[in-house]
HTML snippet that shows the backbone in 3Dmol.js (N, CA, C, O; Angstrom):
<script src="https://3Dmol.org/build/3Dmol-min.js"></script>
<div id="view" style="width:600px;height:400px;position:relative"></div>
<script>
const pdb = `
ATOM      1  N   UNK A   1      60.113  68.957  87.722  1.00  0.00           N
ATOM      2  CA  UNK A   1      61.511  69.247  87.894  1.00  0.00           C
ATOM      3  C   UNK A   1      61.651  70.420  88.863  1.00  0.00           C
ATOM      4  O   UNK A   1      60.917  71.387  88.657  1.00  0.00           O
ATOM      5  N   UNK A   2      62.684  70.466  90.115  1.00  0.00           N
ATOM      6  CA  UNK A   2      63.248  71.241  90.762  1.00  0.00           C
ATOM      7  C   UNK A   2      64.460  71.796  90.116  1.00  0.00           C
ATOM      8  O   UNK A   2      65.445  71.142  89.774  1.00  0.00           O
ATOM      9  N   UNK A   3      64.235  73.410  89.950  1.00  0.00           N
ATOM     10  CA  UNK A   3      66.034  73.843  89.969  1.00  0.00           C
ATOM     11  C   UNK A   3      66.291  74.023  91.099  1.00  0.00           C
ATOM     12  O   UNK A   3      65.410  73.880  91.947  1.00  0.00           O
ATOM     13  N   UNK A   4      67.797  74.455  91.501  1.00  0.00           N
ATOM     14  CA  UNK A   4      68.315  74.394  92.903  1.00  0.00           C
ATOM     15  C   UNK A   4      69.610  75.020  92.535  1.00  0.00           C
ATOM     16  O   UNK A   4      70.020  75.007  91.374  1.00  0.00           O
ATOM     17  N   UNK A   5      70.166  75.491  93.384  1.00  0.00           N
ATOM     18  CA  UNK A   5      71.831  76.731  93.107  1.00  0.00           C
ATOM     19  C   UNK A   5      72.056  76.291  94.526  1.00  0.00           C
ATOM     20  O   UNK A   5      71.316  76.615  95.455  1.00  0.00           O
ATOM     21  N   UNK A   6      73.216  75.466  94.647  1.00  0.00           N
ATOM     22  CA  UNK A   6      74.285  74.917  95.500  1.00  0.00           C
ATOM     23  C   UNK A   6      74.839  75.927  96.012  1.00  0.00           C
ATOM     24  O   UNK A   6      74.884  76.897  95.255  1.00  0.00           O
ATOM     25  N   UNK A   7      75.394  76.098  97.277  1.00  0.00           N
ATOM     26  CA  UNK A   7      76.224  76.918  97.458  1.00  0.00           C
ATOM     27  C   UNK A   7      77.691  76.593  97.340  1.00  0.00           C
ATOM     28  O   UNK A   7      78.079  75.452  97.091  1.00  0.00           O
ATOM     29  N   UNK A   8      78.614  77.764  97.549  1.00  0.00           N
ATOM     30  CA  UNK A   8      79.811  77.282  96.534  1.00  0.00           C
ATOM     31  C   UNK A   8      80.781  76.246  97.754  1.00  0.00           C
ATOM     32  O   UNK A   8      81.073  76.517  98.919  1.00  0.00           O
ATOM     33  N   UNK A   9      80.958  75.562  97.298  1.00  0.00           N
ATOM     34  CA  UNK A   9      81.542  74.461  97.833  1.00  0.00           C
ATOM     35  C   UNK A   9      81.104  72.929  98.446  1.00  0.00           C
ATOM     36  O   UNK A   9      81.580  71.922  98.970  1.00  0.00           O
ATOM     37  N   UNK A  10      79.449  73.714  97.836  1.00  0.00           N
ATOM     38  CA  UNK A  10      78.691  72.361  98.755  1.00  0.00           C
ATOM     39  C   UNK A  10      78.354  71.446  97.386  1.00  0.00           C
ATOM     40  O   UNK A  10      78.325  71.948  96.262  1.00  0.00           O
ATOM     41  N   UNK A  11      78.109  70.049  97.655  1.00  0.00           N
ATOM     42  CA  UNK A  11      77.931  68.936  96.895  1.00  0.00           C
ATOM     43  C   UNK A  11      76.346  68.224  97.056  1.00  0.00           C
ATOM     44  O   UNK A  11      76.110  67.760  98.171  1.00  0.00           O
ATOM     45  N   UNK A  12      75.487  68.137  96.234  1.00  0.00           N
ATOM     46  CA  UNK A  12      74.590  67.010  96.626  1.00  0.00           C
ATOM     47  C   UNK A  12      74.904  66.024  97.059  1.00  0.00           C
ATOM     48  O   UNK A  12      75.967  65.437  96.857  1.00  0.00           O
ATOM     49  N   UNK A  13      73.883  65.649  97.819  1.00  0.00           N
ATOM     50  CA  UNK A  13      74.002  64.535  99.024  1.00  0.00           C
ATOM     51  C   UNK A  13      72.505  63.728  98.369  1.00  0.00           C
ATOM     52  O   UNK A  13      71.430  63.890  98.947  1.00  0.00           O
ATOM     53  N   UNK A  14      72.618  62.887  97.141  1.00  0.00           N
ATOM     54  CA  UNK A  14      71.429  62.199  96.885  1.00  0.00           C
ATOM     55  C   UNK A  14      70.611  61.591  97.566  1.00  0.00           C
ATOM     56  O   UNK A  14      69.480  61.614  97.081  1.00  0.00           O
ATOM     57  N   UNK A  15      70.724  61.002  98.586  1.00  0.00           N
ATOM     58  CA  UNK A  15      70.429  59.916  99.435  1.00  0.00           C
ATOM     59  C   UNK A  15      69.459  60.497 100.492  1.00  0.00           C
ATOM     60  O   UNK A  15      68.317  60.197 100.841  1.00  0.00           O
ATOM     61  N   UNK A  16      70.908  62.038 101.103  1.00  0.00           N
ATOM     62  CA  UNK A  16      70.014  62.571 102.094  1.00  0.00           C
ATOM     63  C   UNK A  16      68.958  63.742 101.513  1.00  0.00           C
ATOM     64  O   UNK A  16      67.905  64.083 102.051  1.00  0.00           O
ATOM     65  N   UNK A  17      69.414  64.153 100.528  1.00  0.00           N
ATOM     66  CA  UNK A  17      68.011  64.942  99.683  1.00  0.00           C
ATOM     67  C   UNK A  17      66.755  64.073  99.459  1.00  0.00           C
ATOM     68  O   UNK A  17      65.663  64.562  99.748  1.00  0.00           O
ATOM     69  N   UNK A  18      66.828  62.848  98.978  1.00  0.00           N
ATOM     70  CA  UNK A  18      65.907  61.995  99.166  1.00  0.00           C
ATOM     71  C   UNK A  18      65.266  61.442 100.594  1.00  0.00           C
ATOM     72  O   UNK A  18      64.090  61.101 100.716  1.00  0.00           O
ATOM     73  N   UNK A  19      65.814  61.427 101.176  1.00  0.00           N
ATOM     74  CA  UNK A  19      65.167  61.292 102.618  1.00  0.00           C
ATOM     75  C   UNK A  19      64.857  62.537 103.199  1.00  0.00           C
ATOM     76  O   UNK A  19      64.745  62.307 104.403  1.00  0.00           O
ATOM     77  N   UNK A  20      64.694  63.515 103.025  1.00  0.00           N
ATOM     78  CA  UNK A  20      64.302  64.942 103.507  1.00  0.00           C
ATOM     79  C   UNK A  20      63.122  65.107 102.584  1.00  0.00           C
ATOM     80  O   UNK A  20      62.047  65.330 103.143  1.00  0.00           O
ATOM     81  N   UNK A  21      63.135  65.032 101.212  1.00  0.00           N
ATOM     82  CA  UNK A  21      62.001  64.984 100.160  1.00  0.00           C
ATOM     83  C   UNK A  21      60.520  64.048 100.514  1.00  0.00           C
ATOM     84  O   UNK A  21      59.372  64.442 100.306  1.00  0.00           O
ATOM     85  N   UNK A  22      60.930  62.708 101.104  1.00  0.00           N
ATOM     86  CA  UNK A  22      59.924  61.854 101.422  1.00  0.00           C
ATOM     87  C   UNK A  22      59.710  62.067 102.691  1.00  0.00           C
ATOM     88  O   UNK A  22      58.881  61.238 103.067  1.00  0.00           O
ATOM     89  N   UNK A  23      60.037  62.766 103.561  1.00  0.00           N
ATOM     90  CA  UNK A  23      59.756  62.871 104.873  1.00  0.00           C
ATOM     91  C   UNK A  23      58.883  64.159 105.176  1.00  0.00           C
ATOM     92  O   UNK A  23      58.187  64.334 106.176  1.00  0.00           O
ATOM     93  N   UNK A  24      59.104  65.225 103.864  1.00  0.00           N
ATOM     94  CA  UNK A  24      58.181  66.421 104.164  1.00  0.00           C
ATOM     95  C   UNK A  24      57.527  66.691 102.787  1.00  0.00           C
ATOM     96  O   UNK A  24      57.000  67.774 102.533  1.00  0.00           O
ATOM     97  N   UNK A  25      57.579  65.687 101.929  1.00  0.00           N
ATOM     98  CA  UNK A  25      56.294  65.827 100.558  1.00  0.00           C
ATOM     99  C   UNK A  25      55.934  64.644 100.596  1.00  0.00           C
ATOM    100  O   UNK A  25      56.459  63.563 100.862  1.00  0.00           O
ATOM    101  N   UNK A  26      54.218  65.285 100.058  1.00  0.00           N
ATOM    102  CA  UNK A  26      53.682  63.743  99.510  1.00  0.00           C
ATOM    103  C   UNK A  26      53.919  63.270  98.344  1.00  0.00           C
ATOM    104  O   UNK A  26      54.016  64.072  97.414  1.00  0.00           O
ATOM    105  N   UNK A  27      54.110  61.490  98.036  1.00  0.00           N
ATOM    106  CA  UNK A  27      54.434  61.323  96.489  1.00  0.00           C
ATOM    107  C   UNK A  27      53.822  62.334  95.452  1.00  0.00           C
ATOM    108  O   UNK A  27      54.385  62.334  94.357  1.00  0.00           O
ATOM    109  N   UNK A  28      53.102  62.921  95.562  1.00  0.00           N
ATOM    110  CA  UNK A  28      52.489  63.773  94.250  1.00  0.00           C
ATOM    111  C   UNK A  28      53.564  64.761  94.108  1.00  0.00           C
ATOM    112  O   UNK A  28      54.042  64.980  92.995  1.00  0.00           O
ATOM    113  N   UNK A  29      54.037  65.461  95.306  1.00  0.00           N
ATOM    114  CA  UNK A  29      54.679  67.021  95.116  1.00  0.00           C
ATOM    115  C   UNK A  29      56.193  66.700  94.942  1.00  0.00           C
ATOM    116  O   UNK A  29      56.974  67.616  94.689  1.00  0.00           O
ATOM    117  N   UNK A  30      56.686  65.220  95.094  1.00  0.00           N
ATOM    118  CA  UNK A  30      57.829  65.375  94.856  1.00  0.00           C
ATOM    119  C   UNK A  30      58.669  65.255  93.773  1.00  0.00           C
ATOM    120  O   UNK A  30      58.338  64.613  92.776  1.00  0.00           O
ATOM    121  N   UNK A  31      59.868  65.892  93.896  1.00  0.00           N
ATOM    122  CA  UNK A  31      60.226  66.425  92.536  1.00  0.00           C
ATOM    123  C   UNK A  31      60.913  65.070  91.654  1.00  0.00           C
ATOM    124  O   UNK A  31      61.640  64.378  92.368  1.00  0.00           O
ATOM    125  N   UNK A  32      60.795  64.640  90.331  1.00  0.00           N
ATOM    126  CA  UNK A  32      60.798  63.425  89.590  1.00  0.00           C
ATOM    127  C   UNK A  32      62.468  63.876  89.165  1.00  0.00           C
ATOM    128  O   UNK A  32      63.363  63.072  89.426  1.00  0.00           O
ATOM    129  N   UNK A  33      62.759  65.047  88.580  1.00  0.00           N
ATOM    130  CA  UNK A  33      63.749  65.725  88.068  1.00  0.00           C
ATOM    131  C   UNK A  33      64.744  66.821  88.816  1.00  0.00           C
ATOM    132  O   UNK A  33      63.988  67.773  89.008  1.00  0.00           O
ATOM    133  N   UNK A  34      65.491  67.027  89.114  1.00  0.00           N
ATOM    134  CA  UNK A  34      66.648  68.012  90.026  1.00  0.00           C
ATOM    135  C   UNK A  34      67.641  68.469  88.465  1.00  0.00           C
ATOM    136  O   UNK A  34      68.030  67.815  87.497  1.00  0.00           O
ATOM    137  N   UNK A  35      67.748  69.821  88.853  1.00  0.00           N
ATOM    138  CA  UNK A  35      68.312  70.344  88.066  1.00  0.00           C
ATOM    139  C   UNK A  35      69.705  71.029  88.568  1.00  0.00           C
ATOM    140  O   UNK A  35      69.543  72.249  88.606  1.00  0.00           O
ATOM    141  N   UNK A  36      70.693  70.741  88.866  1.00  0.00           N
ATOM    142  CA  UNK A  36      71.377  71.877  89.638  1.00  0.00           C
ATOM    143  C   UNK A  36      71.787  73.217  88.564  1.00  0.00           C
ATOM    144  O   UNK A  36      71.740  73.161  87.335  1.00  0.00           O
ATOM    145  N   UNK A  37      72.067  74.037  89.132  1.00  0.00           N
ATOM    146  CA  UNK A  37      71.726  74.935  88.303  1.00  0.00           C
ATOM    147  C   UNK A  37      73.621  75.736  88.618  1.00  0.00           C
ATOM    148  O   UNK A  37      74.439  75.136  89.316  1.00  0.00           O
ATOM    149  N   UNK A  38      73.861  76.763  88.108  1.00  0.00           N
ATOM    150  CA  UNK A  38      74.948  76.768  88.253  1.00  0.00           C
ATOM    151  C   UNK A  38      75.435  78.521  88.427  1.00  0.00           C
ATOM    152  O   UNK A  38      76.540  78.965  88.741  1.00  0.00           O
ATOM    153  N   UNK A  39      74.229  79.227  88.112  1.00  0.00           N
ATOM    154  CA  UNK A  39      74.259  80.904  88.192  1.00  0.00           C
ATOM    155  C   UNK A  39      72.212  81.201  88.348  1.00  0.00           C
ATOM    156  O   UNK A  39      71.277  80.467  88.027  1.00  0.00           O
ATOM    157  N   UNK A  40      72.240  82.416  88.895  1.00  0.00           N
ATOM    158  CA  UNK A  40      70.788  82.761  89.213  1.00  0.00           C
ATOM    159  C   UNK A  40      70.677  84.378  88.070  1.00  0.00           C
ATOM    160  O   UNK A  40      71.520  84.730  87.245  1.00  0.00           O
ATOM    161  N   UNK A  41      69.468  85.026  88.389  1.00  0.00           N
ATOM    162  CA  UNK A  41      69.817  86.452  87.761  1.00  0.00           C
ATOM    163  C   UNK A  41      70.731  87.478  89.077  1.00  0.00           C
ATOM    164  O   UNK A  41      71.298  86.930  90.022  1.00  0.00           O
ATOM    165  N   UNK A  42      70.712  88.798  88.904  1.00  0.00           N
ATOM    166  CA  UNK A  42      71.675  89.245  89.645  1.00  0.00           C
ATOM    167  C   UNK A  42      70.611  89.757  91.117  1.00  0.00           C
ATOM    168  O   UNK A  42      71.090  90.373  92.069  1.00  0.00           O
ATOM    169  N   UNK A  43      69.197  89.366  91.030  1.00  0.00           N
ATOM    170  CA  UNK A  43      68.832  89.749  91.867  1.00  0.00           C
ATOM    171  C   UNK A  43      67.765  87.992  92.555  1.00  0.00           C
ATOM    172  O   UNK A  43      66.690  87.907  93.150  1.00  0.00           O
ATOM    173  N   UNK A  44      68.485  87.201  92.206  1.00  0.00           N
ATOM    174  CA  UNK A  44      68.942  85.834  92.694  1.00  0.00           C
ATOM    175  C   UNK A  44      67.579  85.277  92.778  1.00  0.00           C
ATOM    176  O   UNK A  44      66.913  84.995  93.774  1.00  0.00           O
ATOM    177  N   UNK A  45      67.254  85.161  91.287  1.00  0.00           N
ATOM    178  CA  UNK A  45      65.693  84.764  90.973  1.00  0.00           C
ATOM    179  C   UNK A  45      66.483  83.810  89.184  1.00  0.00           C
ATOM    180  O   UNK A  45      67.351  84.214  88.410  1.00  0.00           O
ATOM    181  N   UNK A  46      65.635  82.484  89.175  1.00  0.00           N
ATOM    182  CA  UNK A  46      65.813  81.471  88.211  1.00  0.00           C
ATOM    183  C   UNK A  46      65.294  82.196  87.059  1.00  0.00           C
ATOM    184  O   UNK A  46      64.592  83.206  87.102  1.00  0.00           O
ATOM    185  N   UNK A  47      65.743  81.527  85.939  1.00  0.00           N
ATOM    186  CA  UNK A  47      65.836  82.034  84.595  1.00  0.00           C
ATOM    187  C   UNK A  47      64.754  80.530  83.960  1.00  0.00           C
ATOM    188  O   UNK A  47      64.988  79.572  83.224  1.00  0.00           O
ATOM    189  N   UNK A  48      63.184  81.162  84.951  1.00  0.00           N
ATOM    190  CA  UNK A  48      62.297  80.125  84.457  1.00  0.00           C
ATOM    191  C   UNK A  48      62.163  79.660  83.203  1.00  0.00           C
ATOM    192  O   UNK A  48      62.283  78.486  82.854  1.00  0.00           O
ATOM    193  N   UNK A  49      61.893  80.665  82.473  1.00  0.00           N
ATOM    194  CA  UNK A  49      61.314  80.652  81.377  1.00  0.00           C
ATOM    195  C   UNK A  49      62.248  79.607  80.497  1.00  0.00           C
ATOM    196  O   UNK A  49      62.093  78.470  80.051  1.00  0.00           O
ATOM    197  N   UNK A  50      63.253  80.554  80.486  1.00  0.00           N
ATOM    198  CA  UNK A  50      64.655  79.193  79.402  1.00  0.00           C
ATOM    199  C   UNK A  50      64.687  78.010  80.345  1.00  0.00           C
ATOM    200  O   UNK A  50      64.735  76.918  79.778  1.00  0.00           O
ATOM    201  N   UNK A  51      64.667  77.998  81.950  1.00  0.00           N
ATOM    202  CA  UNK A  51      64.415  76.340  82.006  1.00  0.00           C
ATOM    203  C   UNK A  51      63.296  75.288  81.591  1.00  0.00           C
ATOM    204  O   UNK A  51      63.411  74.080  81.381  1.00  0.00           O
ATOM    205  N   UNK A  52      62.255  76.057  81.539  1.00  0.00           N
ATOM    206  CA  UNK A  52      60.742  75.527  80.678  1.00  0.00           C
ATOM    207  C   UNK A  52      60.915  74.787  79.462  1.00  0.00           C
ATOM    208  O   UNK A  52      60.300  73.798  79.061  1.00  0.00           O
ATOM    209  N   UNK A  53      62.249  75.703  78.726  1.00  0.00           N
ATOM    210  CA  UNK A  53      62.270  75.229  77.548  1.00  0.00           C
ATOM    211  C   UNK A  53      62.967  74.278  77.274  1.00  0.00           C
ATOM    212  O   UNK A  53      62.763  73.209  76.699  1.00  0.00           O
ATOM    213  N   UNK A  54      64.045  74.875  77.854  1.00  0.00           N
ATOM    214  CA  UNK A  54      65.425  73.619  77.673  1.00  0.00           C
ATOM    215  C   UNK A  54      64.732  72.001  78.175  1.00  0.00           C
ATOM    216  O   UNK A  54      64.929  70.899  77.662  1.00  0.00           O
ATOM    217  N   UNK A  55      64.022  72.312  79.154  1.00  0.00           N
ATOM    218  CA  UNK A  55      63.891  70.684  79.446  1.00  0.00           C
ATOM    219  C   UNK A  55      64.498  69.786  80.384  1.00  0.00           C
ATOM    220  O   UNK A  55      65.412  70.128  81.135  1.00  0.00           O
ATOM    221  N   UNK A  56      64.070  68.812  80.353  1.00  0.00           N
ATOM    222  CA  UNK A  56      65.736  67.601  81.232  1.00  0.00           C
ATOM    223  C   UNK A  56      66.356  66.948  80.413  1.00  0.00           C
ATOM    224  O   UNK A  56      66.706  65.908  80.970  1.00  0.00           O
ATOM    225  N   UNK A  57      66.857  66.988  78.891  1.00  0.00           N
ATOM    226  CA  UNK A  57      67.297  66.072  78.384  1.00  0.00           C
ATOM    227  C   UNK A  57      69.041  66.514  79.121  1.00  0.00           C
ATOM    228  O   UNK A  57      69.365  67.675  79.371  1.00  0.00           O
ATOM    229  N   UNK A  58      69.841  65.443  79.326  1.00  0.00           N
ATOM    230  CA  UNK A  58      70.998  65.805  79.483  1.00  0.00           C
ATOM    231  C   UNK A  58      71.579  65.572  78.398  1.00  0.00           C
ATOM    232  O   UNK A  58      72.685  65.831  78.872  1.00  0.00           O
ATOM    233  N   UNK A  59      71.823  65.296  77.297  1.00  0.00           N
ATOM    234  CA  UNK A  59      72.454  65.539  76.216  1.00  0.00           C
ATOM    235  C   UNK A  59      72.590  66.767  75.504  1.00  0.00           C
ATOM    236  O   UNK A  59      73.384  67.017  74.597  1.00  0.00           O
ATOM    237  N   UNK A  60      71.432  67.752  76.190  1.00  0.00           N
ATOM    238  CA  UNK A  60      71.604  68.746  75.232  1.00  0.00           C
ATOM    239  C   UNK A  60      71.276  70.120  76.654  1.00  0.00           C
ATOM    240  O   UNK A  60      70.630  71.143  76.427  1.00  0.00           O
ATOM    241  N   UNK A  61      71.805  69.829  77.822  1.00  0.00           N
ATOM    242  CA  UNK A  61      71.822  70.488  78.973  1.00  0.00           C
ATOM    243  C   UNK A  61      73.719  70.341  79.460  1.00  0.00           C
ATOM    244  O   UNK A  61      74.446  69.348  79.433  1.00  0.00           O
ATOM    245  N   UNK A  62      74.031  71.833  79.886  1.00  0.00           N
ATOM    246  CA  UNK A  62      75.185  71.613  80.567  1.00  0.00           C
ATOM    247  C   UNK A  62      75.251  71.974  81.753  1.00  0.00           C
ATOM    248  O   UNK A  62      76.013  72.896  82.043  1.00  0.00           O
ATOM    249  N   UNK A  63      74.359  71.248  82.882  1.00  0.00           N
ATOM    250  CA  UNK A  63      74.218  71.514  84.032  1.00  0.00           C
ATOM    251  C   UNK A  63      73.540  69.785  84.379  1.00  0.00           C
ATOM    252  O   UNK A  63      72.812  69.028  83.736  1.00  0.00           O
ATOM    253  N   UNK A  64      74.316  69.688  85.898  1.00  0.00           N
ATOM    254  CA  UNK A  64      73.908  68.254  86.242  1.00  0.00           C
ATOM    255  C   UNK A  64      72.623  68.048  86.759  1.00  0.00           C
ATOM    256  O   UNK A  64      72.129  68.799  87.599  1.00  0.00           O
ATOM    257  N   UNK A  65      71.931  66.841  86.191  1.00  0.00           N
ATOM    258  CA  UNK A  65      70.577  66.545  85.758  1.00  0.00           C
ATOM    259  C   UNK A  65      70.964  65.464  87.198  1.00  0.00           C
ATOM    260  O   UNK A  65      72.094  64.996  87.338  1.00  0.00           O
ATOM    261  N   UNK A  66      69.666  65.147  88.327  1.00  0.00           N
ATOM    262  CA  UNK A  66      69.035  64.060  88.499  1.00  0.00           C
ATOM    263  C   UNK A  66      68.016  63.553  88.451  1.00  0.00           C
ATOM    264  O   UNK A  66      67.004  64.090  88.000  1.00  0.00           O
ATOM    265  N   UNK A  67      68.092  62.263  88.970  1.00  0.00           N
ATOM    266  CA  UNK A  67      66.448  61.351  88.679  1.00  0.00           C
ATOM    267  C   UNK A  67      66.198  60.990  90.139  1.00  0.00           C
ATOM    268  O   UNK A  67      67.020  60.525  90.929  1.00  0.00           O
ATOM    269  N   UNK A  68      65.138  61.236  90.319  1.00  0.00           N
ATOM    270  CA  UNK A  68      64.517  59.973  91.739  1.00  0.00           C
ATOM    271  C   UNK A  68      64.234  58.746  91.528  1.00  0.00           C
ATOM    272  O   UNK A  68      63.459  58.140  90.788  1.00  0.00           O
ATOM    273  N   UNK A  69      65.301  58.375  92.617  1.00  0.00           N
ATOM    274  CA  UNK A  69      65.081  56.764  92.475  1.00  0.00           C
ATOM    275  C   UNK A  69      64.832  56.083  93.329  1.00  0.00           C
ATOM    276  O   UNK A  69      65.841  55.646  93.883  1.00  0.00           O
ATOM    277  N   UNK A  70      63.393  55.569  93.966  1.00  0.00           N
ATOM    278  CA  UNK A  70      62.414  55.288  95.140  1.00  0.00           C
ATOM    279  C   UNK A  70      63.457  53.725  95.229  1.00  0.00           C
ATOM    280  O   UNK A  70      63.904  53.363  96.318  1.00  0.00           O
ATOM    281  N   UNK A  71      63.686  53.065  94.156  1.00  0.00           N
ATOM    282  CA  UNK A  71      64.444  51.867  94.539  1.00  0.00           C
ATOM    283  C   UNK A  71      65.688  52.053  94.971  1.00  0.00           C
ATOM    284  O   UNK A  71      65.841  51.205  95.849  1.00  0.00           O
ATOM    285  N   UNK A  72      66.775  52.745  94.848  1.00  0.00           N
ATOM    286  CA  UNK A  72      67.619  53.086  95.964  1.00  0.00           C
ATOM    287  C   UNK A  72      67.590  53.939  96.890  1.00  0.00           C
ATOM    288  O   UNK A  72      68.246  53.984  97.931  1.00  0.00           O
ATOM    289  N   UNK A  73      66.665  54.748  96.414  1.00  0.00           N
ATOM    290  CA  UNK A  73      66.729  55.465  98.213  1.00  0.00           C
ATOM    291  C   UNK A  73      67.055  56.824  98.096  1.00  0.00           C
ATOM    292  O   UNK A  73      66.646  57.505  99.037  1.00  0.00           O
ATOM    293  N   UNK A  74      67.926  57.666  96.856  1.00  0.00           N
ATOM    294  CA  UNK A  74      68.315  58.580  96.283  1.00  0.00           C
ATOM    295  C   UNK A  74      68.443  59.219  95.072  1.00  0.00           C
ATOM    296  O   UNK A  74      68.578  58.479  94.098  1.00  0.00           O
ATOM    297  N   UNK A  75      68.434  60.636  94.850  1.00  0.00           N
ATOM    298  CA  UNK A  75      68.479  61.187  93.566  1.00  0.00           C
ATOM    299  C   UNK A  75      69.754  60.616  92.661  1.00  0.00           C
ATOM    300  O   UNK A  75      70.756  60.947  93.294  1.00  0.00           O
ATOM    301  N   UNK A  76      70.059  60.078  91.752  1.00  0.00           N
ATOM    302  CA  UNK A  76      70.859  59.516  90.987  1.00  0.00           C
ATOM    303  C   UNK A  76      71.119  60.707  89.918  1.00  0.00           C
ATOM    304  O   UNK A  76      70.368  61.562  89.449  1.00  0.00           O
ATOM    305  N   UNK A  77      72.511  60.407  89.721  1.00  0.00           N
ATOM    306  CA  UNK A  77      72.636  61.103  88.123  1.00  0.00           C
ATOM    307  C   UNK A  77      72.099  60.830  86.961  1.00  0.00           C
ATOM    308  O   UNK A  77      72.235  59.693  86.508  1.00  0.00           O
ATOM    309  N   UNK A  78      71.336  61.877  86.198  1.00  0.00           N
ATOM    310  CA  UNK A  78      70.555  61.575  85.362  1.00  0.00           C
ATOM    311  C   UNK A  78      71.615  61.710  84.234  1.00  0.00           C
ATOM    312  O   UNK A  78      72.190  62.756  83.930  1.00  0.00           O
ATOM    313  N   UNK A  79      71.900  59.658  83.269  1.00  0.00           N
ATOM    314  CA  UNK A  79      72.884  59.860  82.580  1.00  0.00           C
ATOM    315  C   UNK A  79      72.351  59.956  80.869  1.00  0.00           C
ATOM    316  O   UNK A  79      71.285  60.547  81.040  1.00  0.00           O
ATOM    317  N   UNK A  80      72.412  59.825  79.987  1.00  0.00           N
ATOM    318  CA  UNK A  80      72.160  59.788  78.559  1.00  0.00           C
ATOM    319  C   UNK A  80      71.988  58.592  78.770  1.00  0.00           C
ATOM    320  O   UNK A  80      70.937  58.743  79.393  1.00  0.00           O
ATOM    321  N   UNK A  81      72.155  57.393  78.775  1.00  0.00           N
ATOM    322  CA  UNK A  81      71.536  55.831  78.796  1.00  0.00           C
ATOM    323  C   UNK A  81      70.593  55.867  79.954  1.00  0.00           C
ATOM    324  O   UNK A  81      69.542  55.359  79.565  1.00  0.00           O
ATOM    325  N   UNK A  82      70.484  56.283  81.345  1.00  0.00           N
ATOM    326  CA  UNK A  82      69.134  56.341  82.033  1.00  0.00           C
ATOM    327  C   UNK A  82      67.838  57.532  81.667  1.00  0.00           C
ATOM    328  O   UNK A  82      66.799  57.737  82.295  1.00  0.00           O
ATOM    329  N   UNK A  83      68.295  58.120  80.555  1.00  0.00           N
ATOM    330  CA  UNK A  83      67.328  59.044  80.305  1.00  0.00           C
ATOM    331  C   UNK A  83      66.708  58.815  79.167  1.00  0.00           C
ATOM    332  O   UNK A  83      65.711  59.497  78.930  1.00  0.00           O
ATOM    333  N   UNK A  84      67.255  57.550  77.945  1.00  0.00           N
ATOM    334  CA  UNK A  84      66.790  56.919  77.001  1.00  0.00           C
ATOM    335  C   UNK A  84      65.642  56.102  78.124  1.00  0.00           C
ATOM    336  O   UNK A  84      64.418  56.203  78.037  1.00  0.00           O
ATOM    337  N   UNK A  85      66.133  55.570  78.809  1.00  0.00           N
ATOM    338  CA  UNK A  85      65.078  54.150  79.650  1.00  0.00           C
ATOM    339  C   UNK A  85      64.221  55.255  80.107  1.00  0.00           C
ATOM    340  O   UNK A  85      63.399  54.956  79.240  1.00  0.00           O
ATOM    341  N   UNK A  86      63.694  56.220  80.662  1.00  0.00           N
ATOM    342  CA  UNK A  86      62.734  57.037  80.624  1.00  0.00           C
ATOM    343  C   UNK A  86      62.287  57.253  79.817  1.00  0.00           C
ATOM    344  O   UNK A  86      61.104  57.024  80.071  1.00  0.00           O
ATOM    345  N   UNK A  87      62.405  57.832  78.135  1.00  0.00           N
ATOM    346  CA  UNK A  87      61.443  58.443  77.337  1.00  0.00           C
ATOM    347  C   UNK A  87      61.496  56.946  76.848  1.00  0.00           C
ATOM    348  O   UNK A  87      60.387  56.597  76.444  1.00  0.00           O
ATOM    349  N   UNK A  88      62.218  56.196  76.783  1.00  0.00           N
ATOM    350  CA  UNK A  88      61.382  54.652  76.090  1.00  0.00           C
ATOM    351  C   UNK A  88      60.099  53.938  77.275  1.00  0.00           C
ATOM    352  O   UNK A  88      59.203  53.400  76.624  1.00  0.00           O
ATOM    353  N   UNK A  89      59.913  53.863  78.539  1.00  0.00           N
ATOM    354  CA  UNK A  89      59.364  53.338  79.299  1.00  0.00           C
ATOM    355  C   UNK A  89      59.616  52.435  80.200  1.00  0.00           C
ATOM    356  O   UNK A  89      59.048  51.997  81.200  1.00  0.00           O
ATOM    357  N   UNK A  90      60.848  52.199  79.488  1.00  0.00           N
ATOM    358  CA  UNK A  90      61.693  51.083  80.684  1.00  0.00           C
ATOM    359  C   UNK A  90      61.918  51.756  81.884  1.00  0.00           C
ATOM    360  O   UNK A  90      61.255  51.221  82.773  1.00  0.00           O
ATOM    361  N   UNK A  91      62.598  52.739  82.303  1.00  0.00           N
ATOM    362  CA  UNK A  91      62.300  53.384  83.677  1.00  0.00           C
ATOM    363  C   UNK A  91      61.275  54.031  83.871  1.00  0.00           C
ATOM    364  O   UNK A  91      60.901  54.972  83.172  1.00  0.00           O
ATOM    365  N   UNK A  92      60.461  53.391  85.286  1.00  0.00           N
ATOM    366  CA  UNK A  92      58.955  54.258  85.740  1.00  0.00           C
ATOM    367  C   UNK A  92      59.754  55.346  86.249  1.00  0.00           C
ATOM    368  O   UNK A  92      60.865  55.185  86.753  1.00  0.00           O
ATOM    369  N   UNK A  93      59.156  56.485  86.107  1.00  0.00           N
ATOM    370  CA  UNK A  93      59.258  57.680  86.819  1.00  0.00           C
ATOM    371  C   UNK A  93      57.654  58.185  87.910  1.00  0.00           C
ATOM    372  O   UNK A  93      57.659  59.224  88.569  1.00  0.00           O
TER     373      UNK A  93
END
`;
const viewer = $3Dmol.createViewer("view");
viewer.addModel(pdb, "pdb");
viewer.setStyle({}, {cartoon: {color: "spectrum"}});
viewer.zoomTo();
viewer.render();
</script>
């Protein structure tokens, strides 16, 4: 999982984050999970540790979760029914 802090007014662009991701990582390094994140500390460093913990479930995260998805082409929203098909096996990650 990648966290990431948007700047204010800007929007993910799934599609083209995914085509920038496969064009300068190899499948190993690229990120399975996107986290957007929504505040940093005040000296603009991630709050690793509690993201370690918390996880990617989005049911129990209030910050928008995506997934990579090599069959369309872009990071997708990671929803509570596509994140069951992950921990069951129905979606490869």
């Amino acid at each position: 999982m990648a966290a990431i802090v948007l700047r204010p007014g800007c929007e993910l662009d799934g599609a083209r984050l995914y085509s920038h991701v496969v064009e300068f990582l190899p499948p190993y390094a690229r990120p399975r999970f996107l986290r957007v994140q929504l505040a940093m500390t005040q000296t603009f460093k991630q709050h690793k540790v509690r993201l370690a913990s918390e996880g990617c479930d989005p049911t129990r995260l209030p910050d928008p979760l995506y997934l990579l998805d090599d069959t369309s082409g872009a990071y997708v929203p990671l929803t509570p029914r596509l994140w069951e098909g992950v921990v069951s096996g129905a979606v490869r990650i």
